[in-house]
PQR file with spaces between the fields and no chain letter, atoms N, CA, C, O and H, PARSE charges and radii, in Angstrom:
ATOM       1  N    UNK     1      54.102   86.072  -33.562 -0.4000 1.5000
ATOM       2  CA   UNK     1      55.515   86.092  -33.295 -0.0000 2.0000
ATOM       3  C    UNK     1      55.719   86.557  -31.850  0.5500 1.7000
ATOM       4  O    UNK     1      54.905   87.362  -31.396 -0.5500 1.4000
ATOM       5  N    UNK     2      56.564   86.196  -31.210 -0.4000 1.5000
ATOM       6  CA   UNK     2      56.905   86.375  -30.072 -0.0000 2.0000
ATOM       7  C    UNK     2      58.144   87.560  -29.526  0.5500 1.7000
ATOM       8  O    UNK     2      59.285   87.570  -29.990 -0.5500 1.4000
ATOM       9  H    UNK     2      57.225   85.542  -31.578  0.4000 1.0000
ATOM      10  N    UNK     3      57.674   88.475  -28.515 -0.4000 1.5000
ATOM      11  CA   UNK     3      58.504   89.124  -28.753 -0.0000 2.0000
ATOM      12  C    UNK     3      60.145   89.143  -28.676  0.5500 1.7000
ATOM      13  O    UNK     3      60.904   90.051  -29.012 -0.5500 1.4000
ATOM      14  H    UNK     3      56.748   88.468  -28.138  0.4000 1.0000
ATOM      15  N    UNK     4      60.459   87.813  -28.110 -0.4000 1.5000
ATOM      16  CA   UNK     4      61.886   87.777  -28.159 -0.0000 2.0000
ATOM      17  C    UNK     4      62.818   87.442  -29.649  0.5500 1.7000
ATOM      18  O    UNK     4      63.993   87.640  -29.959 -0.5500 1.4000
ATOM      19  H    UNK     4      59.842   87.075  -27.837  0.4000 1.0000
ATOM      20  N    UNK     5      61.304   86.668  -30.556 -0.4000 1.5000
ATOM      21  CA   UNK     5      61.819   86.494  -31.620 -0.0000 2.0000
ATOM      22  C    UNK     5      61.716   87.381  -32.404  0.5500 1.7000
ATOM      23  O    UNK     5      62.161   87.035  -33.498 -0.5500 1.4000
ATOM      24  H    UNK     5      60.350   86.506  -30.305  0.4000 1.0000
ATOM      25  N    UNK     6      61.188   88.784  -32.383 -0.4000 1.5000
ATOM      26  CA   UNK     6      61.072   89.894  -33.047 -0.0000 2.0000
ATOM      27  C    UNK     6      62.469   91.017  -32.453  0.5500 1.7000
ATOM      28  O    UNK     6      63.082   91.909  -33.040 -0.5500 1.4000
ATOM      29  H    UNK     6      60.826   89.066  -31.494  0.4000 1.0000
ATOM      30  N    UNK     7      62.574   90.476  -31.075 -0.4000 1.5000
ATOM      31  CA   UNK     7      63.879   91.364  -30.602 -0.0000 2.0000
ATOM      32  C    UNK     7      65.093   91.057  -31.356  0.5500 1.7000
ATOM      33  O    UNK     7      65.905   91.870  -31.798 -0.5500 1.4000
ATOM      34  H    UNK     7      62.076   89.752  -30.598  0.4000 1.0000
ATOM      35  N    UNK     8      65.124   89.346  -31.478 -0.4000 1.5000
ATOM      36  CA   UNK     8      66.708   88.947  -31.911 -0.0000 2.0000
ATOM      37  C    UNK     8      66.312   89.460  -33.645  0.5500 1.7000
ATOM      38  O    UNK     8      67.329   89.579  -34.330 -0.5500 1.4000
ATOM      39  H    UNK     8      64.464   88.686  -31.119  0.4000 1.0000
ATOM      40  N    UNK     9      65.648   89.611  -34.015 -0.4000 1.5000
ATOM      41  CA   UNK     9      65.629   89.816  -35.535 -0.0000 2.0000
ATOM      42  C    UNK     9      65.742   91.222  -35.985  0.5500 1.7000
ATOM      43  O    UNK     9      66.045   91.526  -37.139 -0.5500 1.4000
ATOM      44  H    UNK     9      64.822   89.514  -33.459  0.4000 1.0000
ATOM      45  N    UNK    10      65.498   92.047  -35.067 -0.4000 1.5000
ATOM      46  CA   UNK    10      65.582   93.734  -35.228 -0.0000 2.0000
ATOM      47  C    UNK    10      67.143   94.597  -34.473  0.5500 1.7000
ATOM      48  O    UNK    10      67.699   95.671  -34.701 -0.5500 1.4000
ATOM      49  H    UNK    10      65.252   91.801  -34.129  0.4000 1.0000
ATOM      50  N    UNK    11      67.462   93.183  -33.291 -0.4000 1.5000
ATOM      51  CA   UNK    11      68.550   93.374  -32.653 -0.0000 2.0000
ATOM      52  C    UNK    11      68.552   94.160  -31.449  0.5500 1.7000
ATOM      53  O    UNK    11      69.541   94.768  -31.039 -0.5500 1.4000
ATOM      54  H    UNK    11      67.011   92.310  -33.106  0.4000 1.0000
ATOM      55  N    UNK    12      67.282   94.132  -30.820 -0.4000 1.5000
ATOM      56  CA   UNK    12      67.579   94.974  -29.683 -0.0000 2.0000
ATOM      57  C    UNK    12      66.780   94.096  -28.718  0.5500 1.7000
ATOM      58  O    UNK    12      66.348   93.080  -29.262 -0.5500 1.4000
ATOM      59  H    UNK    12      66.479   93.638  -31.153  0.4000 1.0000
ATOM      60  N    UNK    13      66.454   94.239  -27.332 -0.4000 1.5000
ATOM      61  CA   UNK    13      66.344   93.585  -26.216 -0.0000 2.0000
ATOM      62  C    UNK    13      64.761   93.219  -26.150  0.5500 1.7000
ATOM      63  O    UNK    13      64.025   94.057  -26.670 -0.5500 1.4000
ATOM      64  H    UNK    13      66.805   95.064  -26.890  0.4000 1.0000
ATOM      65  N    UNK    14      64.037   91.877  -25.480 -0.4000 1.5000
ATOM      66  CA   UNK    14      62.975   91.654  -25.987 -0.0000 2.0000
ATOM      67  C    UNK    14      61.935   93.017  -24.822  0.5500 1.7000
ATOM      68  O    UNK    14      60.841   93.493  -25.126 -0.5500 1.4000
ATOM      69  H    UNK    14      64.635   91.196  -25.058  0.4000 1.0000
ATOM      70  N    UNK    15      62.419   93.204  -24.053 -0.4000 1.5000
ATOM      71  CA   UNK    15      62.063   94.732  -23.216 -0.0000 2.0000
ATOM      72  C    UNK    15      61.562   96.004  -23.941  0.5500 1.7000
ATOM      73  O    UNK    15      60.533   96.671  -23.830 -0.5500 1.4000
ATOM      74  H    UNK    15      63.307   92.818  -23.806  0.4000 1.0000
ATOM      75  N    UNK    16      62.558   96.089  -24.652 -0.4000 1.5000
ATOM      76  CA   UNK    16      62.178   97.229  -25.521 -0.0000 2.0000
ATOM      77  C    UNK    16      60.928   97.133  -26.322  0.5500 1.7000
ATOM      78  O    UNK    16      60.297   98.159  -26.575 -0.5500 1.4000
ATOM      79  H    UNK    16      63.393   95.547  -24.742  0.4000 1.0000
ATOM      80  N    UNK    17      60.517   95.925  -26.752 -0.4000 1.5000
ATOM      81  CA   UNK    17      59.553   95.423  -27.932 -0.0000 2.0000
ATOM      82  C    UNK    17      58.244   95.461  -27.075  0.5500 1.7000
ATOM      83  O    UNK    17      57.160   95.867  -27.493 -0.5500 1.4000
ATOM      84  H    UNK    17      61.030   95.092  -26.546  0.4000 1.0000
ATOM      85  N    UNK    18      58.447   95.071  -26.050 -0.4000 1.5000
ATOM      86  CA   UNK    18      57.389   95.176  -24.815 -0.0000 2.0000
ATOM      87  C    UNK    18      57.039   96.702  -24.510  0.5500 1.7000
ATOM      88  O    UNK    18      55.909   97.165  -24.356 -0.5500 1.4000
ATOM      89  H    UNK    18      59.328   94.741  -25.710  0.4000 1.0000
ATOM      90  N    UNK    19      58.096   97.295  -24.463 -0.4000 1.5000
ATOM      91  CA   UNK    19      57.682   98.799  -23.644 -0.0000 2.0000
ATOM      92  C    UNK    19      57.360   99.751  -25.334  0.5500 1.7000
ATOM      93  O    UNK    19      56.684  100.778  -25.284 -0.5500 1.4000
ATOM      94  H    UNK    19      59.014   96.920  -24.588  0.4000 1.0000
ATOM      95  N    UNK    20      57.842   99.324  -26.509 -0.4000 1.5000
ATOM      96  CA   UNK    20      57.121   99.662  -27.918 -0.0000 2.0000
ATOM      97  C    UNK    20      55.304   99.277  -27.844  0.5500 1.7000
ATOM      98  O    UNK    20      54.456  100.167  -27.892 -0.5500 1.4000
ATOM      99  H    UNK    20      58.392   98.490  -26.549  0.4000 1.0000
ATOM     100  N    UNK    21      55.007   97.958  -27.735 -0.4000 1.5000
ATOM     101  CA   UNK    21      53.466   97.434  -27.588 -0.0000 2.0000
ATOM     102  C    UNK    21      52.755   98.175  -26.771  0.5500 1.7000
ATOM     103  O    UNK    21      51.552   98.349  -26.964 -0.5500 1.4000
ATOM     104  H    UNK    21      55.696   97.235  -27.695  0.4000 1.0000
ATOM     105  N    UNK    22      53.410   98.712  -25.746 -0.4000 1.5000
ATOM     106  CA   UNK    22      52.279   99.581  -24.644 -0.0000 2.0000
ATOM     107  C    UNK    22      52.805  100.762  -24.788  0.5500 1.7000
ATOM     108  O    UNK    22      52.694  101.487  -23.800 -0.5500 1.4000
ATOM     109  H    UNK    22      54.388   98.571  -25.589  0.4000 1.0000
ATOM     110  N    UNK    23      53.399  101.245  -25.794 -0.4000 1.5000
ATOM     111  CA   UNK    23      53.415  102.716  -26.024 -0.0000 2.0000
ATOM     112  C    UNK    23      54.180  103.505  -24.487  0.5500 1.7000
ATOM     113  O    UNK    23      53.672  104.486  -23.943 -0.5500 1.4000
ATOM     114  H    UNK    23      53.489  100.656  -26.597  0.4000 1.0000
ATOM     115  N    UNK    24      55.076  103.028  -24.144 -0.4000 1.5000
ATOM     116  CA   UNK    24      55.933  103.622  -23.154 -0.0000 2.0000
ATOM     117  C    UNK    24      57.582  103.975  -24.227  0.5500 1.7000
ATOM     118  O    UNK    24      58.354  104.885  -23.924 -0.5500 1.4000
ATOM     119  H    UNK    24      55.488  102.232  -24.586  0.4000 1.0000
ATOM     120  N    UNK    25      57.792  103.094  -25.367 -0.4000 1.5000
ATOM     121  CA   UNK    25      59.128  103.882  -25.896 -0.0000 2.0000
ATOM     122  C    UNK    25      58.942  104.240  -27.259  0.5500 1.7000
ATOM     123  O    UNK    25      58.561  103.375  -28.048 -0.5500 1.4000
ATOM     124  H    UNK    25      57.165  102.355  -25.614  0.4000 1.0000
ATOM     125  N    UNK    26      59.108  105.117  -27.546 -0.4000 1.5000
ATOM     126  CA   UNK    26      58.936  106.018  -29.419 -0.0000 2.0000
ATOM     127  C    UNK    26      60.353  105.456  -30.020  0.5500 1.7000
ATOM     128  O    UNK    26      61.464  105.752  -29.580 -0.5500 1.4000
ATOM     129  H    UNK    26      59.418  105.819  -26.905  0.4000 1.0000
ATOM     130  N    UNK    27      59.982  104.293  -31.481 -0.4000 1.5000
ATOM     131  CA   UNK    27      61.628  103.336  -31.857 -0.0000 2.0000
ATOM     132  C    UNK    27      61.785  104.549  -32.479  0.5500 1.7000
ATOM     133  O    UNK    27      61.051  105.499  -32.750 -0.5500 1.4000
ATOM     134  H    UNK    27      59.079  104.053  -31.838  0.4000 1.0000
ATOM     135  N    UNK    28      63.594  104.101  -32.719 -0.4000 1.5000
ATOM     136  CA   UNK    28      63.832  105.249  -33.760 -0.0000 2.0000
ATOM     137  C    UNK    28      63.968  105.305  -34.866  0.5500 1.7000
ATOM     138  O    UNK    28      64.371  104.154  -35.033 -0.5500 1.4000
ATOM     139  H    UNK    28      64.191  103.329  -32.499  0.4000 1.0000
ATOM     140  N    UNK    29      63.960  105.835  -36.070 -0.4000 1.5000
ATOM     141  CA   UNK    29      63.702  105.907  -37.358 -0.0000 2.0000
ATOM     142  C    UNK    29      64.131  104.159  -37.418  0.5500 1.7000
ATOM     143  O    UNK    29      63.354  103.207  -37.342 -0.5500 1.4000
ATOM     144  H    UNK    29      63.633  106.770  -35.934  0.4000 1.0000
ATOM     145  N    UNK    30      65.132  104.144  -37.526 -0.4000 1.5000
ATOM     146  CA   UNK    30      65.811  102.761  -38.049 -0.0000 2.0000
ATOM     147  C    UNK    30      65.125  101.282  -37.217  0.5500 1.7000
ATOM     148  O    UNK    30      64.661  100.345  -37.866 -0.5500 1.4000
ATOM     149  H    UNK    30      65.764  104.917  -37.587  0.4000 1.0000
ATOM     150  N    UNK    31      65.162  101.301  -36.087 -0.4000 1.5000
ATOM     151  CA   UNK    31      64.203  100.481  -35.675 -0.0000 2.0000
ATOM     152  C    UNK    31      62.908  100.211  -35.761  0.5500 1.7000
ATOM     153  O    UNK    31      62.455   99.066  -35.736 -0.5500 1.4000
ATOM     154  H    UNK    31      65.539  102.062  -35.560  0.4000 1.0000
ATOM     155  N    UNK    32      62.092  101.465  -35.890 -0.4000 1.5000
ATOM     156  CA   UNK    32      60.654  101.446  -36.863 -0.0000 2.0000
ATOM     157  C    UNK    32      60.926  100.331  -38.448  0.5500 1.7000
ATOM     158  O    UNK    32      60.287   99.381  -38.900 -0.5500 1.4000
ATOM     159  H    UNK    32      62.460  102.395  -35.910  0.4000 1.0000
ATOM     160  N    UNK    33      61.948  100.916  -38.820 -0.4000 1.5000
ATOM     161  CA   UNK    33      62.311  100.578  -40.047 -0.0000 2.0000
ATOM     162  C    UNK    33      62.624   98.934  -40.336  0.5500 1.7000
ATOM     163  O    UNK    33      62.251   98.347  -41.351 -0.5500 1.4000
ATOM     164  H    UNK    33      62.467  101.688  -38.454  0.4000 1.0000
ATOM     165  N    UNK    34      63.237   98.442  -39.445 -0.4000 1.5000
ATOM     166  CA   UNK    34      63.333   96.975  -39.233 -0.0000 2.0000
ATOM     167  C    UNK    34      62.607   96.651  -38.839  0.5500 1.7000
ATOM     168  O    UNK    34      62.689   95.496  -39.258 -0.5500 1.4000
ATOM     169  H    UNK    34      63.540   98.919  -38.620  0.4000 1.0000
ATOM     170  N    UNK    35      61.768   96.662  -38.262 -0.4000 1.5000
ATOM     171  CA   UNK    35      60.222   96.196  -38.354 -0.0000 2.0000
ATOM     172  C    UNK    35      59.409   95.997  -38.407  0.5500 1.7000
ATOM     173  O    UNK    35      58.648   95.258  -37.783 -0.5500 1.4000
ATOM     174  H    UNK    35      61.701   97.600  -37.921  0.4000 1.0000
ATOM     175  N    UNK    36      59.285   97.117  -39.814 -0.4000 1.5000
ATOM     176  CA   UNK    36      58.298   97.162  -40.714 -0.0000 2.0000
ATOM     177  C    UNK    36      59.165   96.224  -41.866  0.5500 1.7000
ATOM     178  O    UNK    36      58.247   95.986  -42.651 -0.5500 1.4000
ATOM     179  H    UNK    36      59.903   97.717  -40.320  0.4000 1.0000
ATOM     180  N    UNK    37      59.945   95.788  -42.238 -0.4000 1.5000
ATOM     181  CA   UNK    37      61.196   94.960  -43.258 -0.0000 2.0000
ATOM     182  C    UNK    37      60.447   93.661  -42.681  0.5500 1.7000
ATOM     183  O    UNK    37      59.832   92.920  -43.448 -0.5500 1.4000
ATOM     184  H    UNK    37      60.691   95.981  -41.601  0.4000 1.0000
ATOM     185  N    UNK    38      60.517   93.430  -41.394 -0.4000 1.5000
ATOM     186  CA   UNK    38      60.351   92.155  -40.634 -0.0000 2.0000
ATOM     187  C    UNK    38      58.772   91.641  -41.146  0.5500 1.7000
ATOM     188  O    UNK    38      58.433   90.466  -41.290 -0.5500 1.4000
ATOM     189  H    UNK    38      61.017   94.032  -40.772  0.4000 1.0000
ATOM     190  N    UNK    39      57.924   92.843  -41.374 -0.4000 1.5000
ATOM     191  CA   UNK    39      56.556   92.147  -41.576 -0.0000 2.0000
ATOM     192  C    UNK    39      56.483   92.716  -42.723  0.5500 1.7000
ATOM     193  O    UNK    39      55.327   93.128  -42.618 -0.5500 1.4000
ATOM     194  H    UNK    39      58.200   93.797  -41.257  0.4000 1.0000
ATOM     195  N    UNK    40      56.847   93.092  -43.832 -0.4000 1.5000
ATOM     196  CA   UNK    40      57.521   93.552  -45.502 -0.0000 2.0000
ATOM     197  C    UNK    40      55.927   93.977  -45.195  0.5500 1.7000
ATOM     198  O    UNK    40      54.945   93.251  -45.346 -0.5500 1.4000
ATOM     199  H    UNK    40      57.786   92.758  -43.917  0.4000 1.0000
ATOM     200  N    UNK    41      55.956   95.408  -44.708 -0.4000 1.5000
ATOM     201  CA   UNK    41      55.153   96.180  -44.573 -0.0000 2.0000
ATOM     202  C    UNK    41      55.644   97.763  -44.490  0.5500 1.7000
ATOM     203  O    UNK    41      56.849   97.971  -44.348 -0.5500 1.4000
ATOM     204  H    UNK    41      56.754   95.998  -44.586  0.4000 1.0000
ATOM     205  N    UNK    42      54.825   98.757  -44.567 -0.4000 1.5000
ATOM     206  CA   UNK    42      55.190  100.381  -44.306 -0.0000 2.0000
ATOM     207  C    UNK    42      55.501  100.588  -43.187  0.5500 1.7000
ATOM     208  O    UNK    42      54.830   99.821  -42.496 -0.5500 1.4000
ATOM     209  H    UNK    42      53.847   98.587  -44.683  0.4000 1.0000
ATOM     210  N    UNK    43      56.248  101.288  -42.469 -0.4000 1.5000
ATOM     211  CA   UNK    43      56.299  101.521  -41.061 -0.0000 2.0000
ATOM     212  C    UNK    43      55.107  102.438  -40.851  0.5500 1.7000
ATOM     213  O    UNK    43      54.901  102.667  -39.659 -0.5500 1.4000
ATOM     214  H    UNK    43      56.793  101.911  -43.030  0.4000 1.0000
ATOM     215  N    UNK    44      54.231  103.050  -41.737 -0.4000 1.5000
ATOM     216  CA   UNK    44      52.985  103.418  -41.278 -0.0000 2.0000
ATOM     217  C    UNK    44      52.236  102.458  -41.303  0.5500 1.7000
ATOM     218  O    UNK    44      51.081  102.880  -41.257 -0.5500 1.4000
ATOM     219  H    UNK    44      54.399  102.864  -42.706  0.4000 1.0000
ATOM     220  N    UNK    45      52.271  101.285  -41.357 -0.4000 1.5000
ATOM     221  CA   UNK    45      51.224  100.421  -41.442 -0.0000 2.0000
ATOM     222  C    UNK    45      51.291   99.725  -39.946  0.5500 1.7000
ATOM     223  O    UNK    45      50.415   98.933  -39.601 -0.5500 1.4000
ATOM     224  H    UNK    45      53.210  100.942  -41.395  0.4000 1.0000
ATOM     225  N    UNK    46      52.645  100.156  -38.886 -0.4000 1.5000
ATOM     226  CA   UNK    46      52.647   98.851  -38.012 -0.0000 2.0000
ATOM     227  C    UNK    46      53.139  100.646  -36.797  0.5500 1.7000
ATOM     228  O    UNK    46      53.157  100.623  -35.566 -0.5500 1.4000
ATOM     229  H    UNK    46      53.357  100.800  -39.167  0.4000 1.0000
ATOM     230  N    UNK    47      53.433  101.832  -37.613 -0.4000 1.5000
ATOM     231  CA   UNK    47      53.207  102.922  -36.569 -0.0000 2.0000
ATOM     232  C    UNK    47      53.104  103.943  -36.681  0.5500 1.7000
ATOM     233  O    UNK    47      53.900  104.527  -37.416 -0.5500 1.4000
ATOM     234  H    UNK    47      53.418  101.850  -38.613  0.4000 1.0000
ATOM     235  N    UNK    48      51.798  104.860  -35.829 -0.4000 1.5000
ATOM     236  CA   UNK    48      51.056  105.612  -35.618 -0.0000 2.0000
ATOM     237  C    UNK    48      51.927  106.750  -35.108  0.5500 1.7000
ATOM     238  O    UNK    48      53.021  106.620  -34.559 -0.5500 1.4000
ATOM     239  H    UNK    48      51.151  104.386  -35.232  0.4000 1.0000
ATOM     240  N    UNK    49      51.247  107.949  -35.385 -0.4000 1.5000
ATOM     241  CA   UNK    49      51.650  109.327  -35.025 -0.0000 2.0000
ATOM     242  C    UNK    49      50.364  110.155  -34.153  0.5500 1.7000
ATOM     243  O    UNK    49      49.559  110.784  -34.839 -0.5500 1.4000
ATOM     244  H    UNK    49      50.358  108.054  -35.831  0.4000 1.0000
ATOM     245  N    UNK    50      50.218  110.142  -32.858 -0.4000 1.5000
ATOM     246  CA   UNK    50      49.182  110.661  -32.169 -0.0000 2.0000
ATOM     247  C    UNK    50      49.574  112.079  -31.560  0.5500 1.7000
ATOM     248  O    UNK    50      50.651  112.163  -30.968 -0.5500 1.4000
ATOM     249  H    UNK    50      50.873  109.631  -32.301  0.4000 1.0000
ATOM     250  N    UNK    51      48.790  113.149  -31.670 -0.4000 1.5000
ATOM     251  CA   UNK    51      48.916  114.229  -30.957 -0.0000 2.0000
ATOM     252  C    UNK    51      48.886  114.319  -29.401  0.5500 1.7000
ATOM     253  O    UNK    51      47.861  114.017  -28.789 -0.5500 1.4000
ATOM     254  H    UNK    51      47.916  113.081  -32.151  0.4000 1.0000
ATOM     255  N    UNK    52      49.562  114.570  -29.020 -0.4000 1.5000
ATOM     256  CA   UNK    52      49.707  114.759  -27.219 -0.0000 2.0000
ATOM     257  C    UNK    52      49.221  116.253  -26.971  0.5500 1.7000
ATOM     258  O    UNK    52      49.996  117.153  -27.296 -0.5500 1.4000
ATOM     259  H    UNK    52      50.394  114.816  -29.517  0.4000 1.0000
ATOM     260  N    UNK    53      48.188  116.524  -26.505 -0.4000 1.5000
ATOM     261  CA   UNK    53      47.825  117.229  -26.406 -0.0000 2.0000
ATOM     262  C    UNK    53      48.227  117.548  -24.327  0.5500 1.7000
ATOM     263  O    UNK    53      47.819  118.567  -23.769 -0.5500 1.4000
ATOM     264  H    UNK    53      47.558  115.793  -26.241  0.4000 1.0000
């Protein structure tokens, strides 16, 4: 899937979906949430929780 077609389906800009893939923006609850719906998956299955040390 492409990310503009994952933007218009979650509703936010295909930028954001880009700067999500390289780990520059943390979605927020609800946007995690739509797209994990989008791939009828867990949102732990599509995102990770890493310690910043």
């Amino acid at each position: 899937m492409k990310q503009e077609e994952l933007a218009n389906l979650v509703g936010v800009r295909r930028e954001t979906i880009g700067n999500l893939e390289k780990g520059r923006y943390n979605p927020s609850l609800v946007l995690a949430w739509n797209i994990a719906k989008v791939f009828e998956v867990t949102i732990e299955e599509v995102f990770t929780i890493t310690d910043e040390d």
